[in-house]
N, C-alpha and C positions, 0 to 999 in steps of 0.2 A: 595907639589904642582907640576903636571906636566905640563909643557909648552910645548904643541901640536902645537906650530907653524911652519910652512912647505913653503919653496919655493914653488910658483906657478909651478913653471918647476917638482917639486916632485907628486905632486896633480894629474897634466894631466898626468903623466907617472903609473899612478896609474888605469889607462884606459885600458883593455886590449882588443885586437881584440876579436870579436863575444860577448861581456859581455852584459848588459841590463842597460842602462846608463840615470837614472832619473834626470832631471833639475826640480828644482823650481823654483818657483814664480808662477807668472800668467799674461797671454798674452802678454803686453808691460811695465807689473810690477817686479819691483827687480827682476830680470834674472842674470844667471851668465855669464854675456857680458865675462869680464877680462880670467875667465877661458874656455870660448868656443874659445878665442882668442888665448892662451895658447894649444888648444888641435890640433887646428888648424896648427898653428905654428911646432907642431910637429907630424902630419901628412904629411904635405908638405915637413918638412926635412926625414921624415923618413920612410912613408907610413904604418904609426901605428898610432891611430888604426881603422881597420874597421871592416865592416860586423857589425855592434853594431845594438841591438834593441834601439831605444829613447822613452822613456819613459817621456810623460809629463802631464799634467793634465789639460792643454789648451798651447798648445804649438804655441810659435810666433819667432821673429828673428831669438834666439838665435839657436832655431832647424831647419830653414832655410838654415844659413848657413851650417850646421853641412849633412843637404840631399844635400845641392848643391856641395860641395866639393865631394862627393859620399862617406863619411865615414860611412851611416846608410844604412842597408838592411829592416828594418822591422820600422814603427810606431806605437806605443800604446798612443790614443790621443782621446780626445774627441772633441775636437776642434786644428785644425792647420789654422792661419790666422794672419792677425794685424792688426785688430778691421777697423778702421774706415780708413786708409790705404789701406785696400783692402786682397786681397790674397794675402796669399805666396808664390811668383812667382814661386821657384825652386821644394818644394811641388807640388804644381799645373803640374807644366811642368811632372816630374818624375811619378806621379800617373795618370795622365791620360795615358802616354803610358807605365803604367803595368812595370815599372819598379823597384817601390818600393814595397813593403807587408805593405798593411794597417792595420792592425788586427782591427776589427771594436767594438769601446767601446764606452761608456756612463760616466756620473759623478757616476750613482751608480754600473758600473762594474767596475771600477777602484775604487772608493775611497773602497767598498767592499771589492774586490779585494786585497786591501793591509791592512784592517780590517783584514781579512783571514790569510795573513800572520805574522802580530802580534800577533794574539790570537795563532799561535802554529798549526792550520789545515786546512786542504786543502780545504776547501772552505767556503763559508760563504752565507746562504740561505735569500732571497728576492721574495719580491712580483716583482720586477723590472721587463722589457721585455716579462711578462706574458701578452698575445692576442698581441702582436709583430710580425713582422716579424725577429727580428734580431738575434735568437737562430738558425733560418736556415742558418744568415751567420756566426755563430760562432757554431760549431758542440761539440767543447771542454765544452763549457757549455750545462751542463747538469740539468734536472730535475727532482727533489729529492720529497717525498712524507714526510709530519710533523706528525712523528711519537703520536703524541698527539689530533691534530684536522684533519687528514686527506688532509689536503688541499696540495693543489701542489705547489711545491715554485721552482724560481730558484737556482740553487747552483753555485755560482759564484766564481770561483779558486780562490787560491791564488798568489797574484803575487808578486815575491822576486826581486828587483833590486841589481845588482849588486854591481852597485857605488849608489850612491846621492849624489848631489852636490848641498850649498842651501846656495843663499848670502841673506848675515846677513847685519843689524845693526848694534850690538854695538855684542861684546864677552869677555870674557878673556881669558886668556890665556891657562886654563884648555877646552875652547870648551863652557861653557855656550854660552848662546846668546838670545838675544833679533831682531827678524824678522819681527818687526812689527804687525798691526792690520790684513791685509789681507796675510792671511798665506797659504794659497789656499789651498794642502795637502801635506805641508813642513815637520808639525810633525810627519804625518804617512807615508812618507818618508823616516825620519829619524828615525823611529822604525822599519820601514820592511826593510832596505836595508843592503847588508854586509859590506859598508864600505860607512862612511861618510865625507864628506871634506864641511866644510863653506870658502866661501869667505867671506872677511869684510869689512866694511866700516871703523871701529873705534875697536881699541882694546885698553880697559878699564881696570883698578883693580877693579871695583865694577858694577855691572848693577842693576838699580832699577828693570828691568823686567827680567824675564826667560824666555822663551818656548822652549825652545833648551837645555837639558839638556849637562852638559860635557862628561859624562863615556858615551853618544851613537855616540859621534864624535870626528874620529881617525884623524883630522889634519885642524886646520885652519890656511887662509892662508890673511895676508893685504891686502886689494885690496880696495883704494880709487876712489872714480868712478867705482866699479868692475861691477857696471851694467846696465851703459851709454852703449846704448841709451835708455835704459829703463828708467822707471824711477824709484827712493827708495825713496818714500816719510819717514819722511816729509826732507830727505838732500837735492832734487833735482830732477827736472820733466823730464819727457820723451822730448827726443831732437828730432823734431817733421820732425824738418831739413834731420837729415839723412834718420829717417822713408822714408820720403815724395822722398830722392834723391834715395834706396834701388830700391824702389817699381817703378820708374819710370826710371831706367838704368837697370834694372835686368830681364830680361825674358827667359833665355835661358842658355846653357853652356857656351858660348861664352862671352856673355855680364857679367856673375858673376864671371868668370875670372879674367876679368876685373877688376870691384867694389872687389873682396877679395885680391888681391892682393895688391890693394893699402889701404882697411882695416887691414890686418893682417901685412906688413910690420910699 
């Protein structure tokens, strides 16, 4: 048996500047609060790491803070907001004046996307974005002809993250895990990325479920409440409190200054 458990301090230093850095979950569900907290933390003592692409699959808080501290140059997202909250103020502020790189995606260029890079090639063909506009703002994607029926498809890259990083449920100690019902695209995640780390809620000798295999993740790490304010059903609901204090203290550089430092402290 190997026992993959790792300091949080270990996890975030496992972040390199410029890398391609996937969070799971989805929007204000099982996020990895505890290790953005973590990454945070030593950014401000160290000014590592940045320049990072973030990489989310509907990205909310968790990748808020993470653009508002300036640690991201590029987003891959199909959605950035927090739901019923409203916008992501710091998102919001840095894109509209052209300070971040949006790279402009869908559910089916991403979760493709990283289809692609599991199966081993470089891209993976779709009816998707065909009579669109949005091949005009993505020039990298290209269109490929079906060697069998002729028809034109998209060919949609593949996309390799660097890290992923994906709070769990239950694990053991060897990296199995159990994520729950809404997995958003945790598993294909955790097959295309070069290095994986779960946070956890509960580290068990037995799990009745899997979806998290062990041998595809290099470190898990305890983190009870590791993704307040989100929430991880069914341990615990999204804490709607701070959502609702974030969203209405936070509009600017100045003002998230403010609000992180007395969240990361």
């Amino acid at each position: 048996m190997v026992n993959k458990e790792i300091p949080m301090q270990e996890a975030a230093a496992g972040v390199s500047s410029g890398c391609t850095l996937a969070l799971g979950g989805m929007t204000l569900y099982r996020r990895p609060m505890e290790f953005v907290r973590a990454l945070l933390n030593r950014f401000y003592s160290t000014g590592e790491p940045r320049d990072l692409t973030l990489l989310s699959f509907a990205a909310g808080l968790e990748s808020d803070l993470l653009v508002g501290a300036g640690m991201v140059s590029r987003v891959r997202a199909c959605y950035f907001g927090l739901e019923i909250f409203g916008l992501a103020p710091m998102f919001t502020y840095y894109a509209n004046r052209g300070e971040i790189e949006i790279i402009e995606e869908t559910e089916a260029s991403l979760s493709l996307g990283l289809r692609a890079q599991i199966a081993g090639v470089g891209f993976m063909p779709s009816r998707g974005w065909l009579g669109t506009d949005l091949p005009a703002l993505r020039p990298d994607v290209r269109t490929i002809i079906d060697p069998y029926s002729g028809e034109e498809l998209i060919a949609f890259p593949a996309i390799r993250p660097d890290v992923a990083v994906i709070h769990a449920i239950q694990a053991d100690v060897e990296g199995n895990a159990d994520i729950g019902k809404n997995k958003s695209v945790d598993e294909e995640l955790v097959l295309a990325a070069d290095k994986v780390w779960l946070t956890v809620e509960q580290i068990i000798p037995e799990l009745s479920r899997v979806n998290v295999i062990g041998p595809l993740v290099d470190g898990i790490v305890k983190a009870p409440g590791g993704a307040l304010p989100s929430s991880c059903h069914p341990l615990y609901p999204m804490d709607g409190e701070i959502m609702l204090a974030y969203t209405e203290k936070v509009s600017d550089p100045a003002s998230f200054d403010v609000f992180i430092q007395q969240w990361v402290g």
